[in-house]
NUFI-301003 format. One record per residue (C-alpha): residue number from 1; residue in three letters; y, x, z. Coordinates in pm, whole numbers, plus 50000, padded with zeros to 5 digits. Each point is the difference from the previous one (the first is absolute). Layout:
# residues N
 num residu    py    px    pz
 NUM    ALA     Y     X     Z
...
//
This chain:
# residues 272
 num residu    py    px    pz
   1    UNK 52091 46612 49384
   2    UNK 50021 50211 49671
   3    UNK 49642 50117 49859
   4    UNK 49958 50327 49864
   5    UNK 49910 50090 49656
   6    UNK 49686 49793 49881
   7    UNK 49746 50279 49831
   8    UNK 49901 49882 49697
   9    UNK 49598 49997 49846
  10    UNK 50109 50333 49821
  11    UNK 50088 50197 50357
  12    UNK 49660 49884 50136
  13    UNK 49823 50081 49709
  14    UNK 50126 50382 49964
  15    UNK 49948 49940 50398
  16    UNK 49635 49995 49979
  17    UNK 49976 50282 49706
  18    UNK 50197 50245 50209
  19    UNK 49801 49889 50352
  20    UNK 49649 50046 49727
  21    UNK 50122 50326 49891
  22    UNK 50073 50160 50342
  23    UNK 49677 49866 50165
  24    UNK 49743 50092 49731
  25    UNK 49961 50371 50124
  26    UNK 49908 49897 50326
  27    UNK 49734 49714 49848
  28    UNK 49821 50294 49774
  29    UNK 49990 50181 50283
  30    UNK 49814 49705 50222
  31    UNK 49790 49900 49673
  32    UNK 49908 50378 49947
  33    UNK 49898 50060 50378
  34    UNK 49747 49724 49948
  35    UNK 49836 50180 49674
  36    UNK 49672 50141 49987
  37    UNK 49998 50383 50120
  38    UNK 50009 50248 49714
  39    UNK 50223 49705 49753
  40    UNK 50260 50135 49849
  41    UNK 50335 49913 50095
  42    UNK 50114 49866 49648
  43    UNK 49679 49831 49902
  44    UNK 50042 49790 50302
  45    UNK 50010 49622 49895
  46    UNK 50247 49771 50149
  47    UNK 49757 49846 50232
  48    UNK 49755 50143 50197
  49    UNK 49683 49790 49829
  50    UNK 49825 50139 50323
  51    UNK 50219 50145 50272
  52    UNK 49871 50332 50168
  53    UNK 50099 50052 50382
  54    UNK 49846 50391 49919
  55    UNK 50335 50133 49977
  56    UNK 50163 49822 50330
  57    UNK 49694 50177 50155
  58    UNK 50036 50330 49864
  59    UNK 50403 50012 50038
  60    UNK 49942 49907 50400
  61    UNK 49698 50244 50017
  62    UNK 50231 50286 49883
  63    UNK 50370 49900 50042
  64    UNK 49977 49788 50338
  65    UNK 50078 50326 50211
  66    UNK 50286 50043 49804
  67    UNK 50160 49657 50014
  68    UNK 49967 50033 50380
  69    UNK 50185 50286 49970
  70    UNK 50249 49832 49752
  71    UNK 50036 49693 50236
  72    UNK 50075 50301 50317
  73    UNK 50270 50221 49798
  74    UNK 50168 49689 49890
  75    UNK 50016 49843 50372
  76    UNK 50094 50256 50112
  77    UNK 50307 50104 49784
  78    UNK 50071 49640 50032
  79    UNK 50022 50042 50387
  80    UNK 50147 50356 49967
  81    UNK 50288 49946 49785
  82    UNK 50070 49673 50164
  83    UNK 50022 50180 50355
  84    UNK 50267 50241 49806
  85    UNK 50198 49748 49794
  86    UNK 50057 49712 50215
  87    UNK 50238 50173 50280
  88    UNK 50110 50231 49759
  89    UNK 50135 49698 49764
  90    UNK 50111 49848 50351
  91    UNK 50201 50272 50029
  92    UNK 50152 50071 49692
  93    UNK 50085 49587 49965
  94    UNK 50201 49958 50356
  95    UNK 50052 50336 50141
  96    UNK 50229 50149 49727
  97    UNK 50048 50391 50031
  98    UNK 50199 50280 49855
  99    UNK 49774 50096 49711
 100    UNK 49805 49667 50006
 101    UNK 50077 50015 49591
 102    UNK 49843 50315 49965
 103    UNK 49702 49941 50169
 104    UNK 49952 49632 49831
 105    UNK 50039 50218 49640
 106    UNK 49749 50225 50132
 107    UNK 49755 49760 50030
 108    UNK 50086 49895 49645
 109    UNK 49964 50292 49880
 110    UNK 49664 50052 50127
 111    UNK 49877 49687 49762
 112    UNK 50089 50216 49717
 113    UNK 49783 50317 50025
 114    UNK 49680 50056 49801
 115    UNK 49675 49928 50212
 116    UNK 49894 50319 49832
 117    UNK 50286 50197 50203
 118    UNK 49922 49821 50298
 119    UNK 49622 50051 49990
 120    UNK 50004 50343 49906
 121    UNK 50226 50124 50275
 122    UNK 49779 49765 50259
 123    UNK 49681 50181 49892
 124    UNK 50155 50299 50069
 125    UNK 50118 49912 50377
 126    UNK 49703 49815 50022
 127    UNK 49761 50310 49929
 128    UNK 50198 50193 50258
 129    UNK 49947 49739 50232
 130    UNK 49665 49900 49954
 131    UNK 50089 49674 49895
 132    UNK 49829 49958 49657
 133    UNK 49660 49758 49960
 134    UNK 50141 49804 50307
 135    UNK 50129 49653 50062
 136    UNK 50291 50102 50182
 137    UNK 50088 50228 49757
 138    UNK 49959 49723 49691
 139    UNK 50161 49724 50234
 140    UNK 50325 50217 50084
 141    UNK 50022 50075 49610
 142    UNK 50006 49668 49852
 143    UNK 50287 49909 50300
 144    UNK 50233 50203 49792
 145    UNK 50014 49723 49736
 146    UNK 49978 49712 50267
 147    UNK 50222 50139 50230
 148    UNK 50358 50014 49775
 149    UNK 49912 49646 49813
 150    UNK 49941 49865 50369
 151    UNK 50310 50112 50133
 152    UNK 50210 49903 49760
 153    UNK 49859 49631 49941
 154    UNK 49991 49932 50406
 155    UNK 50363 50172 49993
 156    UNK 50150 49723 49746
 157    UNK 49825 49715 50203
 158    UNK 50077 50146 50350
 159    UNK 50374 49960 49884
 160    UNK 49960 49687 49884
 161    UNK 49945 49865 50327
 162    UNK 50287 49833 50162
 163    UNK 50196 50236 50259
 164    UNK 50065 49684 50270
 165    UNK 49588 50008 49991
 166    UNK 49993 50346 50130
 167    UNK 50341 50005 50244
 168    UNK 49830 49703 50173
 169    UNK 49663 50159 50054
 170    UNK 50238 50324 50134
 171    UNK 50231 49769 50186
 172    UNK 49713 49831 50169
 173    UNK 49899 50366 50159
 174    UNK 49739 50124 49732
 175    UNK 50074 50368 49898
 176    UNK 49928 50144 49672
 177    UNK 49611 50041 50006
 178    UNK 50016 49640 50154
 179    UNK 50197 49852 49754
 180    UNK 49830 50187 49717
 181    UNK 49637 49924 50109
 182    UNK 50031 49613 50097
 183    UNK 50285 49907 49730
 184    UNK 50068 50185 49706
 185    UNK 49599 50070 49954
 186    UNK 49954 49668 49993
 187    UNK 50302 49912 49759
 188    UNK 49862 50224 49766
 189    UNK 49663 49924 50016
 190    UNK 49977 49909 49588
 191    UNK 50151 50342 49928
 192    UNK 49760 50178 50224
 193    UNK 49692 49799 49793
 194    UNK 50149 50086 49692
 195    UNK 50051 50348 50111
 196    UNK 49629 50032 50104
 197    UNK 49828 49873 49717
 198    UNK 50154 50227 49753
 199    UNK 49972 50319 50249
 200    UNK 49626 49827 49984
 201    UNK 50041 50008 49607
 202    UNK 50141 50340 49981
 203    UNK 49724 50174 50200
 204    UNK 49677 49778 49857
 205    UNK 50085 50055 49643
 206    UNK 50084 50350 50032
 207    UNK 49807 50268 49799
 208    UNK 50259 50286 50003
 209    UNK 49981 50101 50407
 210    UNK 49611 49924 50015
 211    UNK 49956 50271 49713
 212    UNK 50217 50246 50141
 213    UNK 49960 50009 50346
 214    UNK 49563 49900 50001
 215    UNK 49763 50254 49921
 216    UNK 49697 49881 50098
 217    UNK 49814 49702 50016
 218    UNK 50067 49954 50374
 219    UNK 50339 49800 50001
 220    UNK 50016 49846 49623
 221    UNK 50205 49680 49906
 222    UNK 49822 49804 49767
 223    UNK 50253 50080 49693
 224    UNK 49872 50268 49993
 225    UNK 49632 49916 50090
 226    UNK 50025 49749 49711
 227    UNK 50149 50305 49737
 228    UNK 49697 50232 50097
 229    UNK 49813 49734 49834
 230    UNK 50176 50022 49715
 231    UNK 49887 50257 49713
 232    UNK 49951 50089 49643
 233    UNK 49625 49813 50032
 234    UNK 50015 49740 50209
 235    UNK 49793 49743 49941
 236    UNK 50079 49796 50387
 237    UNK 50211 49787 49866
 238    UNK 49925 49708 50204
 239    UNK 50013 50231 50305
 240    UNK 50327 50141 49879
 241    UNK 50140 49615 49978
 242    UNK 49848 49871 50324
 243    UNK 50212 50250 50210
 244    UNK 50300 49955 49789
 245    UNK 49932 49631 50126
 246    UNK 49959 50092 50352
 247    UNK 50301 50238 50026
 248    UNK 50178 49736 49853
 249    UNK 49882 49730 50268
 250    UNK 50250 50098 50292
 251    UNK 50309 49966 49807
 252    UNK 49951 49713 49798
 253    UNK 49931 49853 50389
 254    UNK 50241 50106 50149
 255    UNK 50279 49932 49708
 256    UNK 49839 49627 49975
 257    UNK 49994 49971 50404
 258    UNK 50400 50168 50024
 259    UNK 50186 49860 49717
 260    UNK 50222 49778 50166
 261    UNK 50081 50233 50267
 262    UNK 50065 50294 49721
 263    UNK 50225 49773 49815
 264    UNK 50216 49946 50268
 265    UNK 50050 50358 50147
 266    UNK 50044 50142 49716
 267    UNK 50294 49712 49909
 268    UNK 50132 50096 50384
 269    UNK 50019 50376 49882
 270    UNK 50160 49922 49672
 271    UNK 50294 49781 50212
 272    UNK 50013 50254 50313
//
């Protein structure tokens, strides 16, 4: 059996600097969430000589309302633009249509304007509605960026799936919904993870939406709860840090916890 390329000590080597480099943000940020309160952020050593939980406690004292409502907006676009893309990818992968083109380069096209278009002209529907400083509201805006890259990764692995799969479950008397539901859900089931946990990604990191469409304090994603804490004479660092570190709990958990299942639908939508 041939071997591939042996890596030398040199590749592991620049390896490790690279894999140092991109992880030292996030280990100033754990190392300054454990300072004193009232350090400054740059005179932080790098150790905490004596590690201070004060910060954890103040960043779930004030931010823990809004990384419930974080976790909810996310969930919910998740489930939201999942309910949307999955039959319409189903539909656009074996039911081809007059037009079918047009409407896949629509979808496209969405991906490519400004979340500052999109969020303007949503808090202007959404004042006329009454829509604004509401989860529905935040949860139907971030499914306009999980929606399009949903259907179009579940599209690529929906066609990848092998016709004589499908024209058995039809030939054996399932119809459509049937054959959709119990067999090409199933088939796709890396896609839809992938899918989900970057609708997930789209809608927890997102700071654009939550300052556009939230007025008040009543419905507020912790993005932005964490950039009210933020000002010319701060001197929270540690509280700062410590919900940086929490917001950035669910992802790294759920990338570690998905990876496997990420790498392969998103290798299913590059061959469908």
């Amino acid at each position: 059996m041939r071997r591939g390329p042996r890596r030398g000590p040199l590749s592991t080597v620049v390896g490790i600097v690279l894999l140092a480099v991109m992880l030292f943000p996030v280990y100033w940020m754990v190392n300054a969430s454990l300072q004193p309160s009232g350090s400054a952020l740059l005179a932080a050593g790098w150790f905490p000589s004596h590690p201070d939980p004060s910060g954890y406690v103040s960043a779930l004292r004030d931010q823990g309302r809004n990384l419930v409502t974080s976790l909810v907006v996310a969930l919910g676009s998740v489930v939201l633009s999942l309910a949307l893309a999955a039959p319409a990818a189903y539909a656009l992968a074996w039911f081809p249509f007059r037009g079918a083109g047009v409407v896949l380069f629509g979808v496209l096209g969405t991906q490519m304007v400004p979340g500052i278009a999109v969020a303007n002209a949503l808090y202007s529907a959404y004042n006329d509605l009454g829509l604004l400083n509401s989860y529905p509201g935040l949860i139907l805006a971030e499914s306009t960026a999980g929606v399009p890259f949903a259907i179009i990764l579940l599209r690529a692995s929906m066609r990848g799936i092998p016709r004589e799969i499908v024209e058995a479950a039809r030939t054996d008397g399932a119809g459509r919904l049937r054959t959709f539901r119990s067999v090409v859900l199933p088939l796709s089931a890396n896609s839809l993870v992938t899918a989900a946990l970057f609708t997930f990604l789209f809608a927890w990191s997102d700071f654009l939406f939550a300052l556009t469409l939230t007025t008040t304090e009543t419905v507020r994603p912790v993005t932005l709860g964490l950039y009210d804490y933020l000002g010319a004479h701060t001197n929270r660092w540690n509280a700062v840090m410590a919900t940086a570190v929490l917001a950035s709990l669910p992802a790294a958990v759920l990338l570690v916890a998905a990876q496997r299942r990420i790498a392969a639908g998103l290798t299913g939508g590059a061959v469908g």
